[in-house]
C-alpha positions in Angstrom: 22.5 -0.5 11.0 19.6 1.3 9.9 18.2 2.1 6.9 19.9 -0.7 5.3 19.7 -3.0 8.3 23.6 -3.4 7.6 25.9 -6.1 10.4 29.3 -6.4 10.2 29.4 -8.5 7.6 27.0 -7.0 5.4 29.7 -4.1 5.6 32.2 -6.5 5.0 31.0 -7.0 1.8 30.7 -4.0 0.9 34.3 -2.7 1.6 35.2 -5.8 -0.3 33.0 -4.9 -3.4 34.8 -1.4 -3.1 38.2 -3.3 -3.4 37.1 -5.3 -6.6 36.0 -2.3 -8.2 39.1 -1.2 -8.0 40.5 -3.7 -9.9 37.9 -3.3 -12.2 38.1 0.2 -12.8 41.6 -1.0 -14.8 38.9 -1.4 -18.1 39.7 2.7 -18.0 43.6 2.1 -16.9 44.4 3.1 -20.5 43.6 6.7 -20.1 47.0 6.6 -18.0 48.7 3.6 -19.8 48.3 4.5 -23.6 48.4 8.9 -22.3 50.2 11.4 -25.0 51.2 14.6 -23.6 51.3 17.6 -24.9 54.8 19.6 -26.7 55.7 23.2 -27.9 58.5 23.9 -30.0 60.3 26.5 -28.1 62.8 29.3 -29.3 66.7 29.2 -29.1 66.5 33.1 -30.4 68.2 32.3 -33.2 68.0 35.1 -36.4 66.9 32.6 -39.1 64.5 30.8 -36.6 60.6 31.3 -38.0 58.6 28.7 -36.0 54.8 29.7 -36.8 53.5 30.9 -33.8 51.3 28.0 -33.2 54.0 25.9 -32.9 55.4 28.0 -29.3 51.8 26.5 -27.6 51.4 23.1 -26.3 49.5 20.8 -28.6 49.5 17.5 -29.8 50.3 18.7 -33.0 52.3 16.2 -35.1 53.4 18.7 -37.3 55.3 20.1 -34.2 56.6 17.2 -33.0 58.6 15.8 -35.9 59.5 19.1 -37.6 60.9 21.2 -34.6 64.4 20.7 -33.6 65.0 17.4 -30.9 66.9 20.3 -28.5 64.1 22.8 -29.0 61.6 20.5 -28.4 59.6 20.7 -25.1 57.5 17.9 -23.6 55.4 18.3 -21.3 55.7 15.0 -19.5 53.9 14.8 -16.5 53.4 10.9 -16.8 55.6 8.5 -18.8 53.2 6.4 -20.3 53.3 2.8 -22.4 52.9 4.7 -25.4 55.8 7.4 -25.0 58.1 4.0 -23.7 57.2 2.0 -27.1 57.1 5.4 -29.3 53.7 5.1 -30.0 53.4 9.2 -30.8 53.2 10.5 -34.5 54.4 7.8 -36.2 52.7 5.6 -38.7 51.8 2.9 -36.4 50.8 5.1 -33.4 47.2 5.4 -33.7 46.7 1.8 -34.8 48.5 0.7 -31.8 46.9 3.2 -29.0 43.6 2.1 -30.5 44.4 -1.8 -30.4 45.6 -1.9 -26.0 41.8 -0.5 -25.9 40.1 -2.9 -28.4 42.4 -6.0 -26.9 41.4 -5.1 -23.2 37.7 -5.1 -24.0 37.5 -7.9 -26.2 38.8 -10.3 -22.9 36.2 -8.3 -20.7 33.4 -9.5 -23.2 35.2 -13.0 -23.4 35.7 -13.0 -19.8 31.8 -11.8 -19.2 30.7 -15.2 -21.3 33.1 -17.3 -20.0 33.8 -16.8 -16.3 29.6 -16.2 -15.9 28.8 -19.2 -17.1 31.8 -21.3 -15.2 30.4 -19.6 -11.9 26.5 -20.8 -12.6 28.3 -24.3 -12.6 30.9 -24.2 -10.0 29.6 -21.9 -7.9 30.6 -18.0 -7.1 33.4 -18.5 -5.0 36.2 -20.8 -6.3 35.4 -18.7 -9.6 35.8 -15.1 -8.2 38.8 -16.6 -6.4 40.1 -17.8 -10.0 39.0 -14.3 -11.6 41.0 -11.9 -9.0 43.9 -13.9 -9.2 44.3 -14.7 -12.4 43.9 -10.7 -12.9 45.8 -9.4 -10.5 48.4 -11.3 -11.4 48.7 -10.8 -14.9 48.2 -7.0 -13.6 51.1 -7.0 -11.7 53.4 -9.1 -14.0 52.8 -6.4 -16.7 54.9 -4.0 -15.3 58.2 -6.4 -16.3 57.7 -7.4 -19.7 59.8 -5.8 -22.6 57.8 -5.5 -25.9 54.2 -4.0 -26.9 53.1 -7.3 -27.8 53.7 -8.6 -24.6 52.0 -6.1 -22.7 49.3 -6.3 -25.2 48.7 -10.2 -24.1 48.7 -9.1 -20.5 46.0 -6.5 -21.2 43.9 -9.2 -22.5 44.0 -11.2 -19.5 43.6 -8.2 -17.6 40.2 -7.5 -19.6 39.5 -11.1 -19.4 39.7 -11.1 -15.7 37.7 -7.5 -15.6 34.4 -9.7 -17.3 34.6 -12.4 -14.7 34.8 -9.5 -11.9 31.7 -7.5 -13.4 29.7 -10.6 -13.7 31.4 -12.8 -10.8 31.8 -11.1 -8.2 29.5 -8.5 -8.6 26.7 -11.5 -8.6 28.3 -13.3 -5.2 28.5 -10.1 -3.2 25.1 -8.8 -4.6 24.2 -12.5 -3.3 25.7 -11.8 0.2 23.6 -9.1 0.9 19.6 -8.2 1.6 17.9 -6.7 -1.5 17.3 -3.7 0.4 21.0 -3.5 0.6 21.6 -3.2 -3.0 21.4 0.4 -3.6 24.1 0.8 -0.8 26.3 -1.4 -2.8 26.3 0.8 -6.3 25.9 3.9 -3.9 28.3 4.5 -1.3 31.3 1.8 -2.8 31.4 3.1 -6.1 32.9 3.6 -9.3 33.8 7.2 -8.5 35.7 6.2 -5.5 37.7 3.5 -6.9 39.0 5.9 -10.8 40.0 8.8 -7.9 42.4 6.3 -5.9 43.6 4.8 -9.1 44.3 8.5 -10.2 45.8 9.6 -7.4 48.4 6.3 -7.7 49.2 8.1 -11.1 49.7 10.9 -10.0 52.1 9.9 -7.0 53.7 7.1 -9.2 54.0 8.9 -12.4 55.1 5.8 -14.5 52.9 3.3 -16.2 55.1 0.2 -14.7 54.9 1.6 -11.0 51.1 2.3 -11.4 50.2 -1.1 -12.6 52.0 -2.7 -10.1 50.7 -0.7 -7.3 47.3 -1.2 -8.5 47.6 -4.8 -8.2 48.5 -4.5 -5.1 46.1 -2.1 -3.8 42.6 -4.7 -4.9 44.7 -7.7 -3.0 42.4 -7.1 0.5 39.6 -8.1 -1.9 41.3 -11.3 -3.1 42.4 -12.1 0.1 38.7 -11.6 2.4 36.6 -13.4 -0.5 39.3 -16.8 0.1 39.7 -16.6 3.5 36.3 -15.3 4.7 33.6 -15.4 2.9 31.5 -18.6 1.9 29.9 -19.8 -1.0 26.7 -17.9 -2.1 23.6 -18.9 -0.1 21.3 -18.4 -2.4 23.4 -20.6 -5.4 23.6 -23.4 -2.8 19.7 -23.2 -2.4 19.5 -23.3 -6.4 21.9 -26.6 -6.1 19.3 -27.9 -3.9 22.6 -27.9 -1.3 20.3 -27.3 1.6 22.6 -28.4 4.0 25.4 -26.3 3.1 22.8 -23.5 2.8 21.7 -23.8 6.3 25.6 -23.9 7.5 26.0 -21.2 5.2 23.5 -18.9 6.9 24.2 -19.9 10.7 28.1 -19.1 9.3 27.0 -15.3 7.8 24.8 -14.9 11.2 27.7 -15.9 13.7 29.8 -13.1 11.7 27.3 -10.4 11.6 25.8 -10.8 15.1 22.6 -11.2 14.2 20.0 -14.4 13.7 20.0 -16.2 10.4 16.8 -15.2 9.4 18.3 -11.7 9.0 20.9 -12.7 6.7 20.1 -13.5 3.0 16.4 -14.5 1.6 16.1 -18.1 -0.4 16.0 -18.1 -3.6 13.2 -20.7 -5.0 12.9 -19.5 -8.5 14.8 -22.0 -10.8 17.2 -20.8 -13.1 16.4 -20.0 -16.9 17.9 -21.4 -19.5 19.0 -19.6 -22.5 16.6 -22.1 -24.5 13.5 -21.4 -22.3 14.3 -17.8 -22.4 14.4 -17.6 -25.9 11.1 -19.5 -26.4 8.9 -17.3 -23.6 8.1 -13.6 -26.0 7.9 -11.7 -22.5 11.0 -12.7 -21.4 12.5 -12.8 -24.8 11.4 -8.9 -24.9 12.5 -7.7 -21.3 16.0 -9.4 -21.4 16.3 -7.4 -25.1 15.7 -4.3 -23.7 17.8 -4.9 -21.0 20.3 -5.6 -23.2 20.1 -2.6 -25.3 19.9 -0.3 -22.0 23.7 -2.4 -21.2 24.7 -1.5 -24.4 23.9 1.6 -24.8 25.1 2.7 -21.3 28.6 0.6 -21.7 29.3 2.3 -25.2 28.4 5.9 -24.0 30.7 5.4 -20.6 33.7 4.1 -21.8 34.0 6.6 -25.2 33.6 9.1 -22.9 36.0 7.6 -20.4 38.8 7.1 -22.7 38.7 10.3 -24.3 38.9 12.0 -21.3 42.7 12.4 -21.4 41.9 14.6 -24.5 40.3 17.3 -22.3 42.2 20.5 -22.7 43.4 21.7 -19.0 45.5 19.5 -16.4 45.6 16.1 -17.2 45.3 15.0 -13.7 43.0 17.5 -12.5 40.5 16.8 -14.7 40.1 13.3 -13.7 40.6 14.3 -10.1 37.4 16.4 -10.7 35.6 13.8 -13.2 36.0 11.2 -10.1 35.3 13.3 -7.2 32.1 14.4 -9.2 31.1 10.4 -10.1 31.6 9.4 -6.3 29.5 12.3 -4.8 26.5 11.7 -7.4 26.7 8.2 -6.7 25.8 9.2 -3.0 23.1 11.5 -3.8 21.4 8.9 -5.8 21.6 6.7 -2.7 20.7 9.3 -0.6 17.5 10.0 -3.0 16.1 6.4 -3.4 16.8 6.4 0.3 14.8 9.0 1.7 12.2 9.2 -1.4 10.3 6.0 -1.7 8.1 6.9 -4.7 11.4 7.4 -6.3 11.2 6.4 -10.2 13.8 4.7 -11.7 12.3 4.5 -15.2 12.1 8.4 -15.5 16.0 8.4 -13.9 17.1 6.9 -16.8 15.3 8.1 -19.5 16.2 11.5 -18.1 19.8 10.6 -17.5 20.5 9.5 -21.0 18.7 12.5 -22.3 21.1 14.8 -20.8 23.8 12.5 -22.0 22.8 13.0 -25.5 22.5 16.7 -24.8 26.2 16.8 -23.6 28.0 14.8 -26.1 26.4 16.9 -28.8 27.8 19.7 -27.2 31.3 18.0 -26.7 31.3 17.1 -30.5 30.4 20.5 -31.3 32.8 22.4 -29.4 35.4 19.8 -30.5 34.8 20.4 -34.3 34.7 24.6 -33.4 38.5 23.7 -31.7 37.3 25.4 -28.6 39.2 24.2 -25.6 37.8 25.9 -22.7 36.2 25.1 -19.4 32.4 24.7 -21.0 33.9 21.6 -22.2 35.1 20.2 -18.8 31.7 20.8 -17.5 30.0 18.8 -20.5 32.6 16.2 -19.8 31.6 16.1 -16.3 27.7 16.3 -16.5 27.6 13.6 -19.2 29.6 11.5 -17.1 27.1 11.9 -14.2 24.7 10.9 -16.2 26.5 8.0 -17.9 26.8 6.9 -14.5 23.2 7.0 -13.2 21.9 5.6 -16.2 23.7 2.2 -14.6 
């Protein structure tokens, strides 16, 4: 299929990626899973009743919450979430434990990343993405039963844990499956967007933590399921084995799915591996893998602040990050659509620029959050620094 020169299978993949990103895109889960709504103290019309007036609008107010009468009290509850089960609102605990799911979750996807990465360079992509998604998903799913915070805490890990291998696991073996041309396809048109709008709209229809995780699971199974029952080991990490063999059968395997010849199917790789101990000893190297690294960083730290203080948006929970993910897939495609169609395109000055309007936003969002303002200026800034936050990747 032209311009990518896509076959079947090359689309296989890349439905497949789309799957996995679901199941990645539970690194954000918490915006649902750790969500606070929002509570008013309302009015019985009683004569000695002098609630300020602040109090009769919806806040977050803690003030509100523990002072104003339990029958008066109105929640809006549009989504019972882990931390309105376990009582983690206004208490002296709450913050420290709403923090800690987050901090827990991303600790096993940087453990996971260092781990499951460097299990895969030894024992190849498959068996270890086929390790990562189940392990995951099933720790995913088995969270919706447990009783205490502290369990689900554990289960969060191993969800993050699982989240690293996927990022650096399976991104690598599909990214491996395809043609390099093919690449901008894969962080174009299955994307990051597409995957946080289905998750939100499984909120939104299940409207309970427990239901959502468990449908979520469930949902990223096809990926699971087509990377162990179809897909072979990575060509190119057979060739680095010096598995040639296997690499041919490989190829001829990939060709007789995608209807094509094997030349048309994945390039060899002949470049020989660095080691962490070569890298570190070549300067250029040393310097472009720092940078790199910074750029990764700097992206991962602006994406997911923003990302999971999004629920803290004043508006519609759920139509905000309706709109947030509707606005990520669609830029997404444009990019695509741009590299595409404009060869010359530079992906330097794309983002340089990016994070430059990145900056610009959260300046404003910090601004506008100090002032209190809580109108639709800062929904826009949320949603352009996003855009940007993403392009940057």
């Amino acid at each position: 299929m032209a311009p990518y020169n896509l076959n079947r299978f090359h689309l296989l993949v890349l439905v497949t990626w789309q799957f996995s990103i679901f199941f990645a895109v539970q690194q954000i889960f918490p915006i649902f899973l750790v969500y606070v709504p929002e509570w008013r103290c309302v009015s019985s019309g009683g004569e000695n009743q002098t609630f300020p007036e602040s109090w009769l609008e919806y806040s977050r107010k803690c003030e509100v919450y523990q002072n104003c009468p339990k029958s008066q009290l109105d929640v809006k509850n549009i989504y019972f979430s882990a931390a309105m089960e376990f009582g983690w609102i206004c208490t002296e605990n709450a913050k420290y434990m709403i923090s800690l799911m987050s901090m827990v979750q991303f600790f096993g996807v940087l453990c996971g990343t260092i781990f499951y990465g460097s299990l895969a360079d030894r024992y190849g992509r498959k068996p270890i993405a086929i390790l990562v998604l189940s392990s995951g998903l099933s720790s995913l799913f088995s969270s919706a039963f447990l009783e205490s915070a502290w369990q689900l805490l554990v289960t969060r890990y191993l969800v993050g844990l699982a989240n690293g291998g996927t990022i650096v696991v399976v991104c690598t073996f599909v990214m491996e499956l395809l043609l390099p041309q093919q690449r901008m396809a894969l962080r174009a048109y299955t994307n990051w967007g597409n995957a946080r709008l289905i998750s939100t709209v499984i909120s939104l229809l299940l409207p309970h933590w427990r239901h959502a995780s468990m449908a979520c699971s469930l949902f990223a199974l096809p990926a699971l399921i087509v990377i162990l029952t179809v897909f072979p080991e990575s060509p190119p990490w057979l060739f680095q084995q010096n598995k040639y063999s296997d690499f041919q059968s490989c190829k001829k395997y990939i060709a007789k799915i995608g209807g094509v010849s094997c030349e048309d199917i994945v390039e060899e790789c002949s470049s020989t591996p660095m080691k962490l101990k070569e890298l570190l000893k070549d300067s250029k190297m040393r310097t472009m893998v720092g940078v790199l690294c910074i750029m990764w960083f700097t992206a991962s730290v602006s994406s997911y602040t923003n990302d999971l203080n999004s629920a803290a948006i004043s508006g519609d929970f759920f139509t905000n990050q309706i709109l947030i993910s509707i606005f990520i897939a669609i830029s997404k495609v444009i990019l695509g659509l741009t590299d595409l169609f404009y060869p010359k395109f530079n992906r330097r000055s794309l983002h340089q620029y990016s994070q430059m309007v990145v900056i610009i936003c959260f300046l404003g969002v910090c601004t506008l959050t100090t002032l209190e303002y809580k109108g639709v200026i800062l929904l826009l800034l949320n949603i352009f620094g996003t855009i940007s936050i993403e392009w940057t990747w």
